[in-house]
N, C-alpha and C positions, 0 to 999 in steps of 0.2 A: 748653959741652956739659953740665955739671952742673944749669946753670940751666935749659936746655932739657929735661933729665928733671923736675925739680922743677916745673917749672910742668904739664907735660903731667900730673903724676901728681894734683896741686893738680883740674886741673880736669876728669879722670877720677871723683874724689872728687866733688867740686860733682856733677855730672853725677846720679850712682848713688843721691845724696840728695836730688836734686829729682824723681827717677822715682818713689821710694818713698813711698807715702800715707801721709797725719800720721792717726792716729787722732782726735787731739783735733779737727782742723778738721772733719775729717768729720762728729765729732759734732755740733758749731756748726752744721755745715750742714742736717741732718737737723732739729736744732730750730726752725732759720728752716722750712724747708718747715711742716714741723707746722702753726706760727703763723699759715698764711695763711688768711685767711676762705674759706668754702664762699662758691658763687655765689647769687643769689638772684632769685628768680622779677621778670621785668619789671613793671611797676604800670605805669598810665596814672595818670600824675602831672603831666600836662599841665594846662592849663585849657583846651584844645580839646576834646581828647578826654572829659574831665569834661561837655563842655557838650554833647557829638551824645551821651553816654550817657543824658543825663535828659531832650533831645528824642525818644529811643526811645523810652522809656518814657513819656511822657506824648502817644506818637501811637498808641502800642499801647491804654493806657487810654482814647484817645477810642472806638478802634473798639470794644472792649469794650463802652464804654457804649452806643455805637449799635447792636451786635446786644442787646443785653441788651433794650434799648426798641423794637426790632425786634421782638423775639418778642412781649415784654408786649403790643404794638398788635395782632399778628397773633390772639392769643389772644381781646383784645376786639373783634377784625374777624368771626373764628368765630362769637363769642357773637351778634354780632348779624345773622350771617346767620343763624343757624338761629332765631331769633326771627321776624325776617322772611318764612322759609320755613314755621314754622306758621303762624304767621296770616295768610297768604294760601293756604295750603290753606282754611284757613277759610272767606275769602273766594270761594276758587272751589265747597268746599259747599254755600254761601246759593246760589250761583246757579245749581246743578242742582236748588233744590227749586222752579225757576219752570214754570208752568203759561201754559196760555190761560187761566186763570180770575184768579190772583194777579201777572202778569206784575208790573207797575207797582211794585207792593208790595216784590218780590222784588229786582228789580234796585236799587230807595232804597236800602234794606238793605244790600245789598252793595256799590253803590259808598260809601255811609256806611263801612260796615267795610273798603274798602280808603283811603279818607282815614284813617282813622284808624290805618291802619299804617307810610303814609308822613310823619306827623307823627311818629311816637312810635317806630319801630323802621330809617327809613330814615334819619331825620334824625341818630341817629346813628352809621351808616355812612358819612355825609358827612363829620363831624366828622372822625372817624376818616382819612379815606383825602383830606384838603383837601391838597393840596400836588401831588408826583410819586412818590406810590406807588402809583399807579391799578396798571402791572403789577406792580410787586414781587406786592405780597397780591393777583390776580385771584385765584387758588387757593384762597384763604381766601372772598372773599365771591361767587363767582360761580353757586354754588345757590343763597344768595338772592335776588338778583336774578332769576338766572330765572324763578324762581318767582314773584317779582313782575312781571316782563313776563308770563309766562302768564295772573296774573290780572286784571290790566288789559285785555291784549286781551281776556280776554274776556269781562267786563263792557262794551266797547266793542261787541264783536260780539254780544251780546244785546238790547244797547239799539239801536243804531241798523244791527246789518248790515255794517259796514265795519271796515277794520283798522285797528286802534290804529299810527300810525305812531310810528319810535324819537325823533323831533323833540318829536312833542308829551309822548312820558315825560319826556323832555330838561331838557322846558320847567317841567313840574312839581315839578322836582328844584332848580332853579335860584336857588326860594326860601329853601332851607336852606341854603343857605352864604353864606360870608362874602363880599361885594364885594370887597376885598383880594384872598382869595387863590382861586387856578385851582377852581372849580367840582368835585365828582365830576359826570362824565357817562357815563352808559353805553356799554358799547363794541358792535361794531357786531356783536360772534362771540358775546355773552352775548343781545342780541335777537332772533338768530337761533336760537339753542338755546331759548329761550323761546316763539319762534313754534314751531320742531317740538314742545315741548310739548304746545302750545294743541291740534294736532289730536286729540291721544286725549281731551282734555275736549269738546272738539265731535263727537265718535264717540260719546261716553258720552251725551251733550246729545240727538244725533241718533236712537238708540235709544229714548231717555225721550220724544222725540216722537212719534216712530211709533207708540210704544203707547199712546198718550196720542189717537191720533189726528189729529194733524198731520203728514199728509204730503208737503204741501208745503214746510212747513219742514221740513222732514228733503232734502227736495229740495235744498232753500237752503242747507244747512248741508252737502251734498254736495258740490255746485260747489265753494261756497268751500271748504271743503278741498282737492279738485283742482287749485283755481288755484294755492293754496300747494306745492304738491307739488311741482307744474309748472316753478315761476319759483326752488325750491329747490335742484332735480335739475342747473339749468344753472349755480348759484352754487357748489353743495359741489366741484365741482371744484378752483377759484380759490380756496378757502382753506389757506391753509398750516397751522394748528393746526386740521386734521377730522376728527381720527380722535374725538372725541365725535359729529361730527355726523353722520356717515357713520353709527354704528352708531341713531341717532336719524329717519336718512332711513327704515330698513329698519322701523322701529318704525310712523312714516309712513304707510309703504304699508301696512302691514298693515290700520291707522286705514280709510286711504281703500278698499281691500279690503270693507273689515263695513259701510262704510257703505252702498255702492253697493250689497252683495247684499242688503242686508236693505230697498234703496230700491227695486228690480229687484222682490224676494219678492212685498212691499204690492202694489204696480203689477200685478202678473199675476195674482196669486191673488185681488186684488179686482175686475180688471175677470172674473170668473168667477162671481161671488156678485152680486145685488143687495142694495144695503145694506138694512140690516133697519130704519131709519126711513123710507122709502122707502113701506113698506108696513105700514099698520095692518090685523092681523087680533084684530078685538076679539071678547070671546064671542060674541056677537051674528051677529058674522059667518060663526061658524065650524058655529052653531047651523041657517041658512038653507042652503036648499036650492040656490042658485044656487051656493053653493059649490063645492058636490061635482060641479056640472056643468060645470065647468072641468078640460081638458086635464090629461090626468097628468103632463105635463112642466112644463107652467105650476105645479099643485100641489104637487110636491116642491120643486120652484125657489123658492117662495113659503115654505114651512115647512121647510125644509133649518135654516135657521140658529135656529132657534125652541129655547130649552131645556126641557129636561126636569125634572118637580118629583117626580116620584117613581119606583121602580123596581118598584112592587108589580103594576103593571097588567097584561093579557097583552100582549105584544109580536108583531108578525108583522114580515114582511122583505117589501119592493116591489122586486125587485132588485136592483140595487147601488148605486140612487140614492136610495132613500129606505129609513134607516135603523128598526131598533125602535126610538127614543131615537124618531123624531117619530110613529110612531103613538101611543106610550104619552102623549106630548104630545095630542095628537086625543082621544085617552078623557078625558082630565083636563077637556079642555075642550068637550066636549057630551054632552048626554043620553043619546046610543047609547053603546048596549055593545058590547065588544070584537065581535060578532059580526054586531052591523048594521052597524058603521062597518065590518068586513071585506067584509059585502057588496056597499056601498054603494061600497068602492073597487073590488071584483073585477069588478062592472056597467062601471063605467067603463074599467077596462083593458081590458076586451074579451078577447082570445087572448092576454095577453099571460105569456108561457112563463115568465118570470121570478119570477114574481109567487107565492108559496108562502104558505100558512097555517099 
């Protein structure tokens, strides 16, 4: 029984000092914690990952280089269309100073100065755009071209009247590149923007005719702009990049508009007049009596178009068909004075009411 308290009180004891914390272990404990390293940021410490990091980087730096050389080309694609684009304004200059009298002359010249554009400012457009960058850069060079299709056709249509088809620019171009690699060739939406061009220089062309006296070419220069209009109005639908050419149609018609009224004008108001080579009235003539014996309508019709060299003489009025401006012509050119030549018509007129001194 005694040993039964003694033990039960033994391990009462045990008990109550293993619940109680040891200060010192504690401490121990609290020091190991301290000791332990902070964590530390992951690394690609692979040789995988090492090896797709500096594939990155030397795919990014290809593209780099390729826009970098991207730009540099498009910069000297610019440059050489707007080269290209004055000196074929040039070109289509020389060829509005052509005449019936210099034709021959005019057109050498100018097909001379457009050879010599497409040597020295096409050729190197070619250089430039030899490969598959025909559309990346159309943006960059496709005013010069236009402007060189405009002025080929029309140097074509000077010379011989017919149109410069896109085959035979084609054909032209064909020389300056290299056999190796894919040709530049012109695309089929820059010769069409080129041909609407061409009709306001054959409106302008057409106008220098009329007054120049050629109005059958002006005729000819009508039609063919109408055809183009024509065989245009049914295509601009079917293009899918038209909104250039759409607003180039409306430009067009205005073209073919000025040409027709001013071809219409000539045509009615000349067959109204007889032309004044038609009819020689020399001093001589004008001096004789048979003159003045001819109809008054035949005689204003006859001296209507006659000018006037001075303004000092007297004037009378015949109407409303014959002007002061051609009596004072009359006094200039015969013996009578303003008051025989009055008489001289007033005999002739007869009763005629209009007819005032």
């Amino acid at each position: 029984m005694l040993l039964t308290r003694l033990a039960s009180s033994t391990v009462h004891r045990l008990f109550i000092v293993a619940s109680k914390p040891n200060p010192h272990l504690l401490h121990q404990v609290a020091g190991a914690a301290l000791q332990i390293p902070p964590k530390t940021a992951r690394t690609m410490s692979t040789t995988s990952e090492s090896s797709s990091s500096s594939s990155f980087k030397e795919a990014f730096g290809n593209y780099a280089d390729y826009l970098n050389n991207l730009n540099e080309k498009r910069e000297r694609v610019v440059k050489a269309s707007r080269d290209i684009t004055m000196n074929s304004k040039k070109v289509i200059f020389q060829v509005h100073r052509i005449s019936k009298y210099n034709r021959d002359e005019v057109l050498d010249k100018a097909e001379k100065d457009l050879a010599a554009v497409t040597k020295q400012y096409m050729v190197k457009l070619v250089k430039e755009l030899q490969g598959t960058d025909f559309w990346k850069l159309r943006r960059a060079y496709s005013p010069g071209v236009q402007e060189y299709v405009e002025a080929a056709t029309f140097c074509k249509f000077c010379r011989t009247g017919t149109l410069l088809h896109l085959d035979e620019i084609n054909a032209t171009l064909l020389p300056l590149s290299e056999p190796s690699i894919e040709p530049l060739q012109i695309n089929v939406l820059d010769y069409l923007l080129g041909l609407a061009d061409l009709t306001g220089e054959l409106m302008r062309l057409a106008i220098g005719r009329i007054s120049d006296g050629e109005l059958e070419y002006a005729k000819k220069i009508c039609q063919f702009v109408r055809d183009i209009y024509r065989e245009l109005t049914l295509i601009v639908p079917y293009i899918d990049d038209g909104s250039d050419m759409k607003i180039k149609m409306d430009t067009m018609l205005q073209s073919v508009v000025k040409i027709e009224n001013a071809c219409f004008s000539v045509h009615v108001r000349g067959s109204e007049y007889m032309p004044l080579g038609s009819i020689s009235l020399s001093r001589n003539m004008l001096r004789r009596h048979e003159f003045f014996s001819l109809p008054m309508e035949r005689f204003v019709h006859m001296t209507s178009s006659l000018p006037c060299k001075s303004s000092s003489q007297a004037t009378c009025r015949i109407g409303t068909a014959c002007s002061s401006l051609l009596v004072k012509h009359l006094i200039l050119c015969t013996n009578h004075g303003p008051e025989a030549l009055i008489g001289v018509m007033r005999a002739r007129a007869g009763s005629w009411s209009h007819f005032d001194s």
